[in-house]
N, C-alpha and C positions, 0 to 999 in steps of 0.2 A: 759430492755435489759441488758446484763451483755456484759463489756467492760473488756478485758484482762488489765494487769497491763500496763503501760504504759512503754515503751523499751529506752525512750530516743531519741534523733535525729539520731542515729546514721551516725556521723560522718564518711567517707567514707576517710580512707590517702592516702595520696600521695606513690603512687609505681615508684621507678625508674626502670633504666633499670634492665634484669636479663643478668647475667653475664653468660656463658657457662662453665659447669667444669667439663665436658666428656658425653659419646655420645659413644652408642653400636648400636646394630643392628635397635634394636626397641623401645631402651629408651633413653633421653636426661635428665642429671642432670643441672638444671641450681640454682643459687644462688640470689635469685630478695631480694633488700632492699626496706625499705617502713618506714615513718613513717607519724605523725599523725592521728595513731591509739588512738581510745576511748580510754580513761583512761589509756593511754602510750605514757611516756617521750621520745625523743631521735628516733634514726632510727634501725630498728630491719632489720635481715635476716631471709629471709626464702629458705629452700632449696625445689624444690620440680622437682617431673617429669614429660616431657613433652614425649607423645606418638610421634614414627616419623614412626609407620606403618600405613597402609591406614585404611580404615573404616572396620569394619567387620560386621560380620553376626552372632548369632546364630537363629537357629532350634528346633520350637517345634514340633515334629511329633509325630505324633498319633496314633497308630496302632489299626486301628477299623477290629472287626470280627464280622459280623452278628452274630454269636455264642456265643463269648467269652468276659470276659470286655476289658474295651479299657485299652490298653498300650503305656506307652511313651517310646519313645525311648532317650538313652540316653548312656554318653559313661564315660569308665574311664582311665584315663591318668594323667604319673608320671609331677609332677611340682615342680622340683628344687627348686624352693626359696619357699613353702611350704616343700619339705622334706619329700611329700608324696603325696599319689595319690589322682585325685581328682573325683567325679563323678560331671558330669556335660552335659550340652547340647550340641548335633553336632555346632560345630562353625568354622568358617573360614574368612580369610582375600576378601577382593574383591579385583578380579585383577585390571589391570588396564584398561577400555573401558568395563567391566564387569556389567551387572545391577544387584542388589540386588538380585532381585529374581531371578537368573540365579548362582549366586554366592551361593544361598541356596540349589538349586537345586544339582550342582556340589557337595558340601562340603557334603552335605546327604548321596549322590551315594560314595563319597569318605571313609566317616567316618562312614557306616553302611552298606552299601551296597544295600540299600532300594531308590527305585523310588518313586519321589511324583509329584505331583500338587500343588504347592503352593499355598494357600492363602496366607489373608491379615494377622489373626491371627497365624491361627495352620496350618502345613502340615499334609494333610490325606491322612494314606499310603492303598492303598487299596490292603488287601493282598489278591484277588481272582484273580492278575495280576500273569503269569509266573515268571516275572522278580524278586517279592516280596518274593517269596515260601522260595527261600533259595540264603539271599542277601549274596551276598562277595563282603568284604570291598575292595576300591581300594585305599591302603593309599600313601603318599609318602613318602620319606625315613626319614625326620622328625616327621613323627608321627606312627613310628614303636612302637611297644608294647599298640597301643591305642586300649580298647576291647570296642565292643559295647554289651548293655543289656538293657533288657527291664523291667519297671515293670507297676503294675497295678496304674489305675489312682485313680481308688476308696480307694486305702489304700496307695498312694505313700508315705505322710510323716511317717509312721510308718518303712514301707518297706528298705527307706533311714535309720533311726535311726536303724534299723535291721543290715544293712551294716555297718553302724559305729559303734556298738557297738562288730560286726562279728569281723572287723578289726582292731580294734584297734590303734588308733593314725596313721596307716599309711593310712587311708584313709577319706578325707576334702572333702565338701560339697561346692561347687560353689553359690555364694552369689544370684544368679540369681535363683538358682535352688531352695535353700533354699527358698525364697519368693513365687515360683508359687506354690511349694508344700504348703507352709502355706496357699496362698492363696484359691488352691484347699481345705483346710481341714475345713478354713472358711465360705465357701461356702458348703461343705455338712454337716456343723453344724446347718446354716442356711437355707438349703433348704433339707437338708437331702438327695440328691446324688452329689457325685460330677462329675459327666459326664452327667448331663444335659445341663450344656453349651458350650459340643461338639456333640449337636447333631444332628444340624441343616446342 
């Protein structure tokens, strides 16, 4: 049996308290010392950020046609401290006495204009509903200029690197996004489609 190299004990140091050194809407800057770190002398700083908005949500929805292949649905919006737009999944905050799946529900109907059913995984939008034909978005006034678009599941990582390379530098890939698409592209490398495991 083959044993990885051995890592050491690693030593676990001593963290004091973090200090606070401002504080916006939704993010907290605090400054925490620590030492008796591995292989370092003395007490070090570390600055880092603490979230102060509630939990959120994102949404994977699916847009299944008896006819046509499946599509995810999917939205794009500007993001200041990227400096440019990003595509990325319907997502939203949960209120407060709000449950998850009710918080998905909402932020769907909000930032696409599409009704679903939530599941556990994926939302299945089933477009042979009235409601789905021709969704409009209900945004609120903070997420003005956010467009929703769909694309296919079967070629979504290409379709993505299509947009980005359409766009050029003014349009970033959501790190979430990026993964399920890689993970959809591993999986029809390996099984050869990639919507067999939405199709239960």
């Amino acid at each position: 049996m083959h044993h990885p190299l051995p890592l050491g004990p690693l030593t676990l140091p001593v963290v004091g308290p973090s200090k606070p050194l401002g504080a916006g809407r939704w993010l907290a800057l605090e400054e925490t010392t620590f030492s008796g770190k591995q292989g370092a002398t003395g007490t070090r700083t570390w600055e880092g950020l603490t979230s102060l908005a509630p939990v959120a949500v994102d949404i994977q929805a699916i847009l299944k046609h008896p006819d046509k292949p499946h599509r995810i649905v999917l939205v794009v919006q500007y993001r200041p401290a990227l400096g440019a737009y990003t595509i990325e999944f319907p997502s939203g905050l949960i209120d407060a006495g709000e449950l998850p799946i009710e918080a998905a529900k909402r932020e769907l109907k909000e930032e696409t204009g599409y009704t679903a059913d939530p599941v556990i995984v994926f939302d299945n939008i089933d477009l042979t509903k009235q409601e789905n034909q021709r969704p409009v978005q209900e945004l609120e006034e903070s997420e003005a200029g956010l467009q929703m678009i769909t694309l296919e599941l079967e070629n979504l990582r290409n379709q993505i690197q299509d947009l980005l390379d359409l766009y050029q530098g003014r349009l970033v890939v959501d790190s979430r996004l990026s993964n399920f698409a890689a993970g959809i592209h591993v999986h029809k490398s390996l099984f050869g489609s990639s919507t067999t495991i939405l199709d239960s």
